[in-house]
C-alpha positions as protocol buffer text, in pm:
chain_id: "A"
residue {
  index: 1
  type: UNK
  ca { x: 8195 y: -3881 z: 774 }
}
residue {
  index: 2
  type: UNK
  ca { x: 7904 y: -3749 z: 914 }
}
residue {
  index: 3
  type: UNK
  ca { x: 7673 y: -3464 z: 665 }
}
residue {
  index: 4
  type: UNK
  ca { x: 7714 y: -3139 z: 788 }
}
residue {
  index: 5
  type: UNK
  ca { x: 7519 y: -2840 z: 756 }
}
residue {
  index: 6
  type: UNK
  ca { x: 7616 y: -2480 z: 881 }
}
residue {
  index: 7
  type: UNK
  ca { x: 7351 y: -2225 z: 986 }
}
residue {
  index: 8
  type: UNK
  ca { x: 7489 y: -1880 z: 1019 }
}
residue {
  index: 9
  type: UNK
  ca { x: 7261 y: -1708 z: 1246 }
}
residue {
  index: 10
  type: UNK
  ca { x: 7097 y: -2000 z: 1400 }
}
residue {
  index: 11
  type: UNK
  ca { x: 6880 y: -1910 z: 1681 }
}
residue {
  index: 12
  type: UNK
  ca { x: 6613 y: -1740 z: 1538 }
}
residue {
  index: 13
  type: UNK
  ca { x: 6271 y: -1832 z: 1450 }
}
residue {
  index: 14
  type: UNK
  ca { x: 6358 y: -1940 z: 1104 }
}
residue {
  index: 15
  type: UNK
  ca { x: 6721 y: -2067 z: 1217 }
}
residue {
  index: 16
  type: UNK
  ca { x: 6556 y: -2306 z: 1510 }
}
residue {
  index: 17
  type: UNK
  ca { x: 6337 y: -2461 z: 1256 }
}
residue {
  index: 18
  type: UNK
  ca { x: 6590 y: -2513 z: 982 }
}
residue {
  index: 19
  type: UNK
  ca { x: 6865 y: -2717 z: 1243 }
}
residue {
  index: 20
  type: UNK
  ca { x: 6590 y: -2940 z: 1379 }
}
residue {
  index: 21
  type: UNK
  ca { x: 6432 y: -3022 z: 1014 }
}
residue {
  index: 22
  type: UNK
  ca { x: 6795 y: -3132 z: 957 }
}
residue {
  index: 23
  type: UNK
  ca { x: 6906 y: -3299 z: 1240 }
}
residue {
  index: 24
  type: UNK
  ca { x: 6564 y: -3548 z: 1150 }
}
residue {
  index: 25
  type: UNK
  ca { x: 6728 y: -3561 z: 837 }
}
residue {
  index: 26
  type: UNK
  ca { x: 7051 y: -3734 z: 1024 }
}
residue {
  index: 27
  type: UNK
  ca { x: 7257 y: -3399 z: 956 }
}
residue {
  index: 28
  type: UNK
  ca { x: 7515 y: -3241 z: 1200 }
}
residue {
  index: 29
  type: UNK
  ca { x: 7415 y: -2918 z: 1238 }
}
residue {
  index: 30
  type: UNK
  ca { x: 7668 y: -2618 z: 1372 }
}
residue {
  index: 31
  type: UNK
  ca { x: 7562 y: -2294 z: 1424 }
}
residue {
  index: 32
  type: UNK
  ca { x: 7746 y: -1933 z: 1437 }
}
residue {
  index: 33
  type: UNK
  ca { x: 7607 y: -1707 z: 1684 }
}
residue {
  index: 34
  type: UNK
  ca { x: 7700 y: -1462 z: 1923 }
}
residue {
  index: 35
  type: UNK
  ca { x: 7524 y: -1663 z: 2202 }
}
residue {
  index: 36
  type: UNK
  ca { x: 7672 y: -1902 z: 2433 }
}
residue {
  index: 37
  type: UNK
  ca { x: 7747 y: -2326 z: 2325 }
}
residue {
  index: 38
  type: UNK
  ca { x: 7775 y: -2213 z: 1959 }
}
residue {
  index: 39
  type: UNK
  ca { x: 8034 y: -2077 z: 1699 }
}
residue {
  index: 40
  type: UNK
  ca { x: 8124 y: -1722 z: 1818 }
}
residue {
  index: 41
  type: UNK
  ca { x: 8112 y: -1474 z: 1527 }
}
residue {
  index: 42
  type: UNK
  ca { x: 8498 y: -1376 z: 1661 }
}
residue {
  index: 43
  type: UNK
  ca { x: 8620 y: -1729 z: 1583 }
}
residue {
  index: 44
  type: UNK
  ca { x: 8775 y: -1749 z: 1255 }
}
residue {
  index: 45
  type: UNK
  ca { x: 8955 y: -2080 z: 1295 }
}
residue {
  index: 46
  type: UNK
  ca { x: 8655 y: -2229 z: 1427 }
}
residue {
  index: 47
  type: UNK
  ca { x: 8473 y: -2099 z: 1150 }
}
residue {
  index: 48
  type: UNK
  ca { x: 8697 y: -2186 z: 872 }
}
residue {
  index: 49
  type: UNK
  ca { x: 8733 y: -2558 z: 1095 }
}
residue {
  index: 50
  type: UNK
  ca { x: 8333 y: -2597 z: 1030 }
}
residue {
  index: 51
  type: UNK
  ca { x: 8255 y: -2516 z: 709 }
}
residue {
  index: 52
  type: UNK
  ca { x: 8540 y: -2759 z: 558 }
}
residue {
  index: 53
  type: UNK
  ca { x: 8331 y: -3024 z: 387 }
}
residue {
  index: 54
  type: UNK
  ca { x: 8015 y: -2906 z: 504 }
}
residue {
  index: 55
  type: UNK
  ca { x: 7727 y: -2961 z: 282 }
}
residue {
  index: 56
  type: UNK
  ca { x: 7553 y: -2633 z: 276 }
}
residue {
  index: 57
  type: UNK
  ca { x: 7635 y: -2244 z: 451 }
}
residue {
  index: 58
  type: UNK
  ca { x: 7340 y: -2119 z: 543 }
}
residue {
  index: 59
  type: UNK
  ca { x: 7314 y: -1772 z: 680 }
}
residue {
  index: 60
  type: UNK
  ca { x: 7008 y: -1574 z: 830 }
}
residue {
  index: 61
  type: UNK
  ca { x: 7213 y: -1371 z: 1063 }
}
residue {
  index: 62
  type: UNK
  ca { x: 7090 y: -1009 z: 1098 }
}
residue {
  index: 63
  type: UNK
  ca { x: 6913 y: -767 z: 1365 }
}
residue {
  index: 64
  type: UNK
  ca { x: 6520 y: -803 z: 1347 }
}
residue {
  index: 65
  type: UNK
  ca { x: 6421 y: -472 z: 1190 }
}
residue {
  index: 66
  type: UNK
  ca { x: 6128 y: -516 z: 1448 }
}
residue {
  index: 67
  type: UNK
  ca { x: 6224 y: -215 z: 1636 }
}
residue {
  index: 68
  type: UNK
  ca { x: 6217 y: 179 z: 1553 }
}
residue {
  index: 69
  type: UNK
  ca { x: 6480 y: 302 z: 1301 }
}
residue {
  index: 70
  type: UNK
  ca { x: 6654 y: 558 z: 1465 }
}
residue {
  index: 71
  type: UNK
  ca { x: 7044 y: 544 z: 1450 }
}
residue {
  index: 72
  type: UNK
  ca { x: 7157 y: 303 z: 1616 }
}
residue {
  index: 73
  type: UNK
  ca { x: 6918 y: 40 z: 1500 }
}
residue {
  index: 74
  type: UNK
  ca { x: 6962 y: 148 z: 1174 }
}
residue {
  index: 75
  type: UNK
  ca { x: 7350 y: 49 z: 1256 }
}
residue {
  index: 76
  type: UNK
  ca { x: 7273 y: -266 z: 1436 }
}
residue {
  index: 77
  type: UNK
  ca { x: 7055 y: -403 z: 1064 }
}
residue {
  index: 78
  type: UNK
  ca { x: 7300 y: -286 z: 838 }
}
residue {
  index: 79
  type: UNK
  ca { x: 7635 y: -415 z: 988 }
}
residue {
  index: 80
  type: UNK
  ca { x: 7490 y: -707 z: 1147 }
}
residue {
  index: 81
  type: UNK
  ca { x: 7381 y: -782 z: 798 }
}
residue {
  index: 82
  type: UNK
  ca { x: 7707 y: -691 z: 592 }
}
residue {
  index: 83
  type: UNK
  ca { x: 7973 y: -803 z: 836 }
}
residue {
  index: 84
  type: UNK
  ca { x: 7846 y: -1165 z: 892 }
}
residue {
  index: 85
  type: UNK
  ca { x: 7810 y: -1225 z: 524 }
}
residue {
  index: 86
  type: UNK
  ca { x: 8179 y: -1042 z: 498 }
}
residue {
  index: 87
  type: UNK
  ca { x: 8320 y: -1287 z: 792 }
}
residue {
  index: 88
  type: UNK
  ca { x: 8167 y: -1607 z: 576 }
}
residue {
  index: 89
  type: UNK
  ca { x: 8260 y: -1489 z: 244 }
}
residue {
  index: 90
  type: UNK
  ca { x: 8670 y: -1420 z: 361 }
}
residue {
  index: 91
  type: UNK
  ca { x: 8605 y: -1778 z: 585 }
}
residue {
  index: 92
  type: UNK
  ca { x: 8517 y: -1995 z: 287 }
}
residue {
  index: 93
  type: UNK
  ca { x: 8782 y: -1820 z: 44 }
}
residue {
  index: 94
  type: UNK
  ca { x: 9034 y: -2004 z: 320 }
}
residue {
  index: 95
  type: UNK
  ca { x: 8877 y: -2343 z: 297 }
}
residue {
  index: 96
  type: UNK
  ca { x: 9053 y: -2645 z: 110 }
}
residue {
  index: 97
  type: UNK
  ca { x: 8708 y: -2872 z: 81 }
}
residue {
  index: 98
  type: UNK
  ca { x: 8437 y: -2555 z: 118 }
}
residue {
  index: 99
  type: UNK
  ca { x: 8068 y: -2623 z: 110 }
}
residue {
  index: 100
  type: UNK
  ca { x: 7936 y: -2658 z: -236 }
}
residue {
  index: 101
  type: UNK
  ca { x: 7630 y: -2447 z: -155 }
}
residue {
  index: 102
  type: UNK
  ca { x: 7639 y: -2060 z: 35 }
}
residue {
  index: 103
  type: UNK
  ca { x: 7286 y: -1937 z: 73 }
}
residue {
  index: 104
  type: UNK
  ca { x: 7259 y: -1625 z: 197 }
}
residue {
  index: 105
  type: UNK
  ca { x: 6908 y: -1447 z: 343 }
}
residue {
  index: 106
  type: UNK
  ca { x: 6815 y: -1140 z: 176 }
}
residue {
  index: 107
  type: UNK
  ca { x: 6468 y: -997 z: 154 }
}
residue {
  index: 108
  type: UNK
  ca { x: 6165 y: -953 z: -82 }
}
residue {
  index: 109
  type: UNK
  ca { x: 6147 y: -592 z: 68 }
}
residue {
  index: 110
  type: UNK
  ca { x: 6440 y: -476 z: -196 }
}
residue {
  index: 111
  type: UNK
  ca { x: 6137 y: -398 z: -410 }
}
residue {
  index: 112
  type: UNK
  ca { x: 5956 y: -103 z: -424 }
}
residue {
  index: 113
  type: UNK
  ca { x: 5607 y: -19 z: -298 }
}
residue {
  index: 114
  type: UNK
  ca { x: 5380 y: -240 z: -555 }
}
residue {
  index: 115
  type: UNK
  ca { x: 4991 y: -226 z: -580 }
}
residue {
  index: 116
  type: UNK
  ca { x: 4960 y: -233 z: -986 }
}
residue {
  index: 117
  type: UNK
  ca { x: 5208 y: -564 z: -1078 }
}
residue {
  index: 118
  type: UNK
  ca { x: 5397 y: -879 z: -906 }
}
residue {
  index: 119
  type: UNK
  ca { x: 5734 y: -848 z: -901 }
}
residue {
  index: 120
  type: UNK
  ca { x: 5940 y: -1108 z: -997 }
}
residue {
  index: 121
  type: UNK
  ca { x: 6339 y: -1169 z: -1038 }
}
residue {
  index: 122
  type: UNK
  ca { x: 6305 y: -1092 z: -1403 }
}
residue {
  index: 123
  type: UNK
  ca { x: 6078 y: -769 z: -1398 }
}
residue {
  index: 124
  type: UNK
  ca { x: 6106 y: -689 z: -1087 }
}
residue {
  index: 125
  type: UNK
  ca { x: 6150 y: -338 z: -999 }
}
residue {
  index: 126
  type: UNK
  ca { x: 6392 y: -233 z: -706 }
}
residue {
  index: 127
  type: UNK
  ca { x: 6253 y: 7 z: -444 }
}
residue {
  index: 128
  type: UNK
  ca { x: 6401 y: 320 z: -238 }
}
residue {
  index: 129
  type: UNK
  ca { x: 6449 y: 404 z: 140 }
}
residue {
  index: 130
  type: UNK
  ca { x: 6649 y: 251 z: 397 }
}
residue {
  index: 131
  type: UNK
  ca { x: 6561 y: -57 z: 396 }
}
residue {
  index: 132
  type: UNK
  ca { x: 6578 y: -142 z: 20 }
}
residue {
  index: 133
  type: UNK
  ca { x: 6934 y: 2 z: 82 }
}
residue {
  index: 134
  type: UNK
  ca { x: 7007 y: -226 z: 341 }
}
residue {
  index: 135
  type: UNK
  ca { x: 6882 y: -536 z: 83 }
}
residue {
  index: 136
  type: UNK
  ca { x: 7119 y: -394 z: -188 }
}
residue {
  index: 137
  type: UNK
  ca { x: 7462 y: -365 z: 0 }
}
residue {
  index: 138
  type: UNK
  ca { x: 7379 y: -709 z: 149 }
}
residue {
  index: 139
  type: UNK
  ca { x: 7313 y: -845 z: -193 }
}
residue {
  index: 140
  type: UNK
  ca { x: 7635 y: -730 z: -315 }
}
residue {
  index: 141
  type: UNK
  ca { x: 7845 y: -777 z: -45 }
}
residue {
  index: 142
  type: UNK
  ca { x: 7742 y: -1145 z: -101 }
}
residue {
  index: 143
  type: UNK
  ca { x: 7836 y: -1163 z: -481 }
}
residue {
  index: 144
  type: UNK
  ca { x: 8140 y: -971 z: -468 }
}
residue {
  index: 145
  type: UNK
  ca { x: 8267 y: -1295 z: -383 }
}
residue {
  index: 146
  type: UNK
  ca { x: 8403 y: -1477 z: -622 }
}
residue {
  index: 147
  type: UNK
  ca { x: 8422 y: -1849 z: -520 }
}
residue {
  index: 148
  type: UNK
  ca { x: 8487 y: -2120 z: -781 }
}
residue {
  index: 149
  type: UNK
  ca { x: 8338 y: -2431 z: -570 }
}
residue {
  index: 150
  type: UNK
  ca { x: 8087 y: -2270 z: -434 }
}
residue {
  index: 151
  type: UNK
  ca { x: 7741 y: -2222 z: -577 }
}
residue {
  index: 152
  type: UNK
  ca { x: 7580 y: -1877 z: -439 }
}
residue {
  index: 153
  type: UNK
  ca { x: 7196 y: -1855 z: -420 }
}
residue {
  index: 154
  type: UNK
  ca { x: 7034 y: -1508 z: -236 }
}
residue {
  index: 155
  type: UNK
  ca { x: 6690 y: -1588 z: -97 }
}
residue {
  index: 156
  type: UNK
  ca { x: 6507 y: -1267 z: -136 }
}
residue {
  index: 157
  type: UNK
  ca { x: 6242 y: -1410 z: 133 }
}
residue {
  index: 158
  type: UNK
  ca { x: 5894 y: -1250 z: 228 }
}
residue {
  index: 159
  type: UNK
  ca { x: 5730 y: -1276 z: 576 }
}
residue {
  index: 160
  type: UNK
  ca { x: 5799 y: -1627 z: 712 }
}
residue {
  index: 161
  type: UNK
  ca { x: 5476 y: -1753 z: 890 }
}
residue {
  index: 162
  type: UNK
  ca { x: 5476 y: -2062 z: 1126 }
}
residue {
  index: 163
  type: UNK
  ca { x: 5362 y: -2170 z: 1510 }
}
residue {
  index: 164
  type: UNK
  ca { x: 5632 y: -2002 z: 1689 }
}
residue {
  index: 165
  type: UNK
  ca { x: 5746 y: -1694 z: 1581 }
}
residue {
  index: 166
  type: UNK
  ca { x: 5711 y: -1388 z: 1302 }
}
residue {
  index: 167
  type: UNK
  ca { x: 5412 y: -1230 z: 1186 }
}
residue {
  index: 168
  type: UNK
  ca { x: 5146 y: -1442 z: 1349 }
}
residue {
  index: 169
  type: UNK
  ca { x: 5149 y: -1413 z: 1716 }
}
residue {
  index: 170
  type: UNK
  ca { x: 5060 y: -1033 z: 1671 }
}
residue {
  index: 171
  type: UNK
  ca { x: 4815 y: -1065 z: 1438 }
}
residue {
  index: 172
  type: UNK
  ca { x: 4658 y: -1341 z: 1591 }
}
residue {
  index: 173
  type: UNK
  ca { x: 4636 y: -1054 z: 1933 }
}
residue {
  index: 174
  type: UNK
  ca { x: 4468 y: -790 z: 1681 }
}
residue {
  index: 175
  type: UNK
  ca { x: 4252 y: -1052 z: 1588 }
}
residue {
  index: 176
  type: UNK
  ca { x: 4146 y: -1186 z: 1972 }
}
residue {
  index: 177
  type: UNK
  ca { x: 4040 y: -817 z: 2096 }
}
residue {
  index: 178
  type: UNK
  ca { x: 3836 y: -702 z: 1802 }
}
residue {
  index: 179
  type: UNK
  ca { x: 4061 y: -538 z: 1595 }
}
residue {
  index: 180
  type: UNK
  ca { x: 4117 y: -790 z: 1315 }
}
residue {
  index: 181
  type: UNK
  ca { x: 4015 y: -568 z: 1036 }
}
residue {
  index: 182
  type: UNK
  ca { x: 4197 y: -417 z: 768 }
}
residue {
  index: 183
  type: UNK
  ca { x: 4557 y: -224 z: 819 }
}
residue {
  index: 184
  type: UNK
  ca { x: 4551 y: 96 z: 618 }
}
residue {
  index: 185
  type: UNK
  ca { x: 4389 y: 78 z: 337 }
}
residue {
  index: 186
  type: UNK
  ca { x: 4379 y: -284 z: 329 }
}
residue {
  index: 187
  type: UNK
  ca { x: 4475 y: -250 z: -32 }
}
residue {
  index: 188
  type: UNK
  ca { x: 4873 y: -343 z: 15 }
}
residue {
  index: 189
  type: UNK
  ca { x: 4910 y: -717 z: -93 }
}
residue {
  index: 190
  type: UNK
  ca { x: 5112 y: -912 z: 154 }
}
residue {
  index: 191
  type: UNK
  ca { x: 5388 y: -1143 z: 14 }
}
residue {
  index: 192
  type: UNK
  ca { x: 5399 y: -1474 z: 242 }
}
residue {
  index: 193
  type: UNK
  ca { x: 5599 y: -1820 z: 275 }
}
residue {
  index: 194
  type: UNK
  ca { x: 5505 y: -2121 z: 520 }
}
residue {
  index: 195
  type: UNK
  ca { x: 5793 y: -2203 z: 716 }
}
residue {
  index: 196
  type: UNK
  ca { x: 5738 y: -2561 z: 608 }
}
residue {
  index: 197
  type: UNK
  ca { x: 5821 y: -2419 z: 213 }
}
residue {
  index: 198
  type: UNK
  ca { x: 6139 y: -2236 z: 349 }
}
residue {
  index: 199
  type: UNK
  ca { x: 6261 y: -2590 z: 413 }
}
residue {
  index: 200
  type: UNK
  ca { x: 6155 y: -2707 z: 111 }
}
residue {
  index: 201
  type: UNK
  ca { x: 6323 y: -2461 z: -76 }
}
residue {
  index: 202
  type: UNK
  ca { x: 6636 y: -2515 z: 3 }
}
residue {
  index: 203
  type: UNK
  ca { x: 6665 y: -2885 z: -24 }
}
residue {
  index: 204
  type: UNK
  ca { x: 6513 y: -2840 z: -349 }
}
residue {
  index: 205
  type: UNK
  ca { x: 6812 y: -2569 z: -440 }
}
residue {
  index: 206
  type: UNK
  ca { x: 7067 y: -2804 z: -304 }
}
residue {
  index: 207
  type: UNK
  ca { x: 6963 y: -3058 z: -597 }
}
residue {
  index: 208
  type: UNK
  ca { x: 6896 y: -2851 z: -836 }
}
residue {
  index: 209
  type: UNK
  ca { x: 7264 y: -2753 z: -907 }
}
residue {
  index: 210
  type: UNK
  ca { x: 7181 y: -2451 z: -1253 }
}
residue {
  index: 211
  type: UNK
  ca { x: 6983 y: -2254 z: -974 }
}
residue {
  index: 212
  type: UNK
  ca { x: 7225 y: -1953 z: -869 }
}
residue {
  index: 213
  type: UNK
  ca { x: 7166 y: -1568 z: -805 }
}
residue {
  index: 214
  type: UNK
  ca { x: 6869 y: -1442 z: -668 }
}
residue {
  index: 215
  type: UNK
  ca { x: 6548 y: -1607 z: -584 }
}
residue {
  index: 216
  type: UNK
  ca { x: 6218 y: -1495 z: -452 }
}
residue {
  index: 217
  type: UNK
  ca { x: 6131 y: -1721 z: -180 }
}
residue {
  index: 218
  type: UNK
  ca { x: 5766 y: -1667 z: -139 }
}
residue {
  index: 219
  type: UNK
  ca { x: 5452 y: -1843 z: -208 }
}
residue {
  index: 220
  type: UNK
  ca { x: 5295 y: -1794 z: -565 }
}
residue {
  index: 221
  type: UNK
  ca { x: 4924 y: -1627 z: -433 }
}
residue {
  index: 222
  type: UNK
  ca { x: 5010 y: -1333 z: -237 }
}
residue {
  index: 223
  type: UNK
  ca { x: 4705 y: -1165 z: -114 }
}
residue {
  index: 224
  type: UNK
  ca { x: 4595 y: -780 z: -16 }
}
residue {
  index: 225
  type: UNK
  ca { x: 4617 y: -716 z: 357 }
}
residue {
  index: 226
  type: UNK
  ca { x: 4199 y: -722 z: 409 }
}
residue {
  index: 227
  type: UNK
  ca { x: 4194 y: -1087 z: 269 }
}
residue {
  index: 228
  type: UNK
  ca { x: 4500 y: -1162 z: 471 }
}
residue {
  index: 229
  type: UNK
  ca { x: 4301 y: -1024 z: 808 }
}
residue {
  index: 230
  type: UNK
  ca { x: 3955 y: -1174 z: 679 }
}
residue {
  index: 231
  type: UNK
  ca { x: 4091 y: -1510 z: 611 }
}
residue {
  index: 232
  type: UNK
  ca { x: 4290 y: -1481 z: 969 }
}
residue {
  index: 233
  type: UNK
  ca { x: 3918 y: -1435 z: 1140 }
}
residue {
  index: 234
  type: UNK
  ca { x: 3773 y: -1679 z: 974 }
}
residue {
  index: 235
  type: UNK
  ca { x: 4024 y: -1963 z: 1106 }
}
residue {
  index: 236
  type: UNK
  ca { x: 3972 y: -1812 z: 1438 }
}
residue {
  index: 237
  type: UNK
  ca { x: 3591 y: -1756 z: 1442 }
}
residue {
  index: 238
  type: UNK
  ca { x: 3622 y: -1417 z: 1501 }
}
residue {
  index: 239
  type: UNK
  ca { x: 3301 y: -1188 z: 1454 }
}
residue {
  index: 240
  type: UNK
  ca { x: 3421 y: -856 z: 1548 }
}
residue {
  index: 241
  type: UNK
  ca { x: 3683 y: -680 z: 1329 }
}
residue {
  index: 242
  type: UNK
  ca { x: 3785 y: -315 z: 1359 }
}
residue {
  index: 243
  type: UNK
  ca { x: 4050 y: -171 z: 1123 }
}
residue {
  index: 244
  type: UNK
  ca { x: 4299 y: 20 z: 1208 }
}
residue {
  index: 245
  type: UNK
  ca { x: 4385 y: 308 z: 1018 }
}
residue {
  index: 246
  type: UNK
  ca { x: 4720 y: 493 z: 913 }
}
residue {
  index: 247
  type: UNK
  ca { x: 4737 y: 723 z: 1168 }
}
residue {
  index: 248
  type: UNK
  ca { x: 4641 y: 495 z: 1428 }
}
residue {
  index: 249
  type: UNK
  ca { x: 4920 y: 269 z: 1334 }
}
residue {
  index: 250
  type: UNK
  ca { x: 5193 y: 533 z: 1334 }
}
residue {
  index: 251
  type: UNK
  ca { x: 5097 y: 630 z: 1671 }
}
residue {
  index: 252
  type: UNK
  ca { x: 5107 y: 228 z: 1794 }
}
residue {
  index: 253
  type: UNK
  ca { x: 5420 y: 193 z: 1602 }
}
residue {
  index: 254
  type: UNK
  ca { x: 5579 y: 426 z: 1823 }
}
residue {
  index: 255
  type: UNK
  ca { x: 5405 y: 284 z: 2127 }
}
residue {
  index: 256
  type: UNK
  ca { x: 5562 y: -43 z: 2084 }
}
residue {
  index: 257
  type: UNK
  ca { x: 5858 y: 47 z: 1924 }
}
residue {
  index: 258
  type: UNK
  ca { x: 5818 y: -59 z: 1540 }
}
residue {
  index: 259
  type: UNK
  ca { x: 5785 y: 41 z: 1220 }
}
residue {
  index: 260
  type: UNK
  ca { x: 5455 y: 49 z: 1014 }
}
residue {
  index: 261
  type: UNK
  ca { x: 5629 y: -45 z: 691 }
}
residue {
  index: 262
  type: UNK
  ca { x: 5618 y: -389 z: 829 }
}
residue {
  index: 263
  type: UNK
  ca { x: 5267 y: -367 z: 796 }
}
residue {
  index: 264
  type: UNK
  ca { x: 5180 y: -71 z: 533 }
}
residue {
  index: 265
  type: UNK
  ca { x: 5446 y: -130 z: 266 }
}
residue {
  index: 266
  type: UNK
  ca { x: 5288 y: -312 z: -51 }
}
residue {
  index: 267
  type: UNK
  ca { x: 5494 y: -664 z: -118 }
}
residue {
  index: 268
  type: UNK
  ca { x: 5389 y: -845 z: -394 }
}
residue {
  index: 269
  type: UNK
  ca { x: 5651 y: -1098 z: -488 }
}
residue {
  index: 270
  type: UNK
  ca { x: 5611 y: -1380 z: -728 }
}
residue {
  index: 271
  type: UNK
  ca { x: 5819 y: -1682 z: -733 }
}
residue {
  index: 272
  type: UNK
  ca { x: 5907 y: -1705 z: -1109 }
}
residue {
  index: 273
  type: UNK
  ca { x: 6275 y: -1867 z: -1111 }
}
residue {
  index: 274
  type: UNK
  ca { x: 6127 y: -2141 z: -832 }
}
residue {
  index: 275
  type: UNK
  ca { x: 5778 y: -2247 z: -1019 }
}
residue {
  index: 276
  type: UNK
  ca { x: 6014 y: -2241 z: -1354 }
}
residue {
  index: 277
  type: UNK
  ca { x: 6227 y: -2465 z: -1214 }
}
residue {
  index: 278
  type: UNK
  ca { x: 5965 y: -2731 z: -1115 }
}
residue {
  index: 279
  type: UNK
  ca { x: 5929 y: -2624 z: -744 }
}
residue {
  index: 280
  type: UNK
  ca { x: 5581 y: -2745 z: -541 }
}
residue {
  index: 281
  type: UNK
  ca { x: 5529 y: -2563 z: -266 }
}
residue {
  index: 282
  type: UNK
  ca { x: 5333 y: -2780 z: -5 }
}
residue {
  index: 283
  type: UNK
  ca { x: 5120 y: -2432 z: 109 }
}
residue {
  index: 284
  type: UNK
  ca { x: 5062 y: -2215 z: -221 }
}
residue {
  index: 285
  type: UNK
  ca { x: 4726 y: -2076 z: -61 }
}
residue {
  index: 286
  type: UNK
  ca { x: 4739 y: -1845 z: 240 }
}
residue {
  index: 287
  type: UNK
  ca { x: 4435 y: -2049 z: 339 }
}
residue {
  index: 288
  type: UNK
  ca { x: 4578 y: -2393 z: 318 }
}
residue {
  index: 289
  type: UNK
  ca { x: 4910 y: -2204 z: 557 }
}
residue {
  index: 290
  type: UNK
  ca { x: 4657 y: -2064 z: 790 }
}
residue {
  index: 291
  type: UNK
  ca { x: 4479 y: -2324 z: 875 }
}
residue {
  index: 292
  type: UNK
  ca { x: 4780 y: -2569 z: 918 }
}
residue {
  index: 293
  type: UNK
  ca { x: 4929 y: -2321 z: 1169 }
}
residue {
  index: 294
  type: UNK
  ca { x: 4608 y: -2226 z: 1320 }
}
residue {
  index: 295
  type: UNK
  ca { x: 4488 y: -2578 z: 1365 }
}
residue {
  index: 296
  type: UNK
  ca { x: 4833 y: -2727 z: 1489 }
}
C-alpha cells in the first residue's frame, strides 16, 4: 500500500510546497479544497475514504487575513477556519484505520503585542482583538476532539518566508523603490520560519511520537522589524531606504486593502517545546533564510 498523506487546504503557498516535498519523498498526496481536481470540502465520503490509513492530516485551510477586516472578511477567516477543522475532526471520528497524526495550522499571532519578553508555549501570554479570537476558537475547536488513535499537534506558526509566496514579494517591492526602511517604529520584533523548516517540522513531529498540543513553529532568533528591513537591503544591495511611518501605513493599508497589524503588531515567538525536543532548524538566522531565498 502506497504512504499517504492528506493536506487539508492544499493550494496555498505553504500547502503547494508541503505536497511536492512529499511526493519526492514517494508519498501519495490528496488534497481537500474547494477548487476543481481535488477533494471538495462537501464530500464527506470522499473525505472519510482518504484519510483511512493515511499517514498524516494536515490542515492549513483558512481565508488569508490579507485583506481589510470588515464583516464579511471577518466571516470568511473565522468560519473558513472553524468549519474545516469541524468537517476533519467529525471525518476522522468515522474512520476504522484513521491517520495516526492530525496537525492542525494555528498561528503565533494568539499572543499579545510583545516588545519586553519572547513568548513561548510555557510563558507565553495570550493576546486580545479579533484576531487572537479567531486563534482561540480554532485552537479549541481542534481539541475538543477527543480521538484515541490520533495524536493532535497545533502549529502556532509565524510568517512563513520562501521564493514564491508570503511576506517577501512585498517587501522585496518596498525595498526596490526606496522605501526599505523601518515600518513604524521599527521596534516590533518579527517572528519568522523558512519554509524549508516548516517541512522539517513536521517530519520531525511525525517521529517524535510524546510531542502533542501546541507548538510554536518559528525560528529561535526573531528579530525587530529595522534589522528585518536592514538585513533585507543588504541581500539586495539596496542604498536608499525610507521608512514608512504609522500613519502612512494606515493610509496604504486601506489603499491596498490590508491590515497594518500584519506589519505593526509585535511577534516575538520562541520555539521552546521544538529546541527541547532536539529540533535543528536548517535556517535559525534570518540572515542565513534571506540569503537562501534571495540568492535562489
Amino acid at each position: 500500500m502506497e504512504k499517504k498523506i492528506i493536506i487539508a487546504g492544499g493550494t496555498g503557498f505553504v500547502g503547494q510546497y508541503l505536497n511536492k516535498k512529499f511526493i519526492a519523498f514517494g508519498y501519495e498526496v490528496i488534497i481537500i479544497s474547494r477548487q476543481k481536481n481535488h477533494i471538495n470540502w462537501d464530500n464527506t465520503p470522499l473525505i472519510i475514504e482518504a484519510l483511512e490509513n493515511a499517514e498524516i492530516l494536515i490542515n492549513l485551510a483558512g481565508k488569508s487575513v490579507d485583506c481589510r477586516y470588515n464583516k464579511k472578511s471577518k466571516e470568511e477567516i473565522y468560519n473558513s477556519r472553524i468549519d474545516t477543522t469541524e468537517i476533519l475532526g467529525i471525518a476522522l471520528l468515522q474512520c476504522k484505520n484513521p491517520p495516526p497524526l492530525w496537525i492542525n495550522s494555528s498561528t503565533a499571532t494568539i499572543y499579545r503585542h510583545a516588545e519586553d519578553r519572547p513568548m513561548t508555549e510555557s510563558a507565553g501570554k495570550i493576546g486580545k482583538g479579533f484576531s487572537v479570537n479567531v486563534a482561540t476558537n480554532w485552537e479549541k475547536t481542534f481539541f475538543d476532539f477527543k480521538l484515541p488513535n490520533t495524536r493532535q499537534v497545533a502549529l502556532r506558526m509565524a510568517i512563513v518566508l520562501g521564493n514564491n509566496g508570503g511576506v517577501i514579494k512585498p517587501l522585496k517591492n518596498l525595498v526596490r523603490f526606496g522605501l526599505g526602511g523601518k515600518q513604524g517604529s521599527g521596534n516590533q520584533m518579527f517572528s519568522w520560519i523558512h519554509i524549508d523548516d516548516v517541512f522539517n517540522a513536521i517530519t520531525f513531529i511525525q517521529q517524535h511520537s510524546e510531542l502533542n498540543g501546541v507548538l510554536n513553529t518559528a525560528a529561535p532568533n526573531p528579530v525587530n522589524n529595522k534589522t528585518l528591513m536592514q538585513m533585507l537591503r543588504n541581500q539586495m544591495g539596496a542604498k536608499i531606504a525610507l521608512p514608512l511611518p504609522t500613519w502612512l501605513l494606515h493610509i496604504g493599508a486601506v489603499l491596498i486593502k490590508t491590515e497594518t497589524e500584519l506589519i505593526l503588531k509585535s511577534r516575538w515567538v520562541i520555539p521552546e517545546r521544538l529546541l527541547n525536543a532536539g529540533f535543528q532548524f536548517k535556517y535559525a538566522t534570518l540572515d542565513s533564510a534571506l540569503k537562501a531565498i534571495i540568492n535562489d
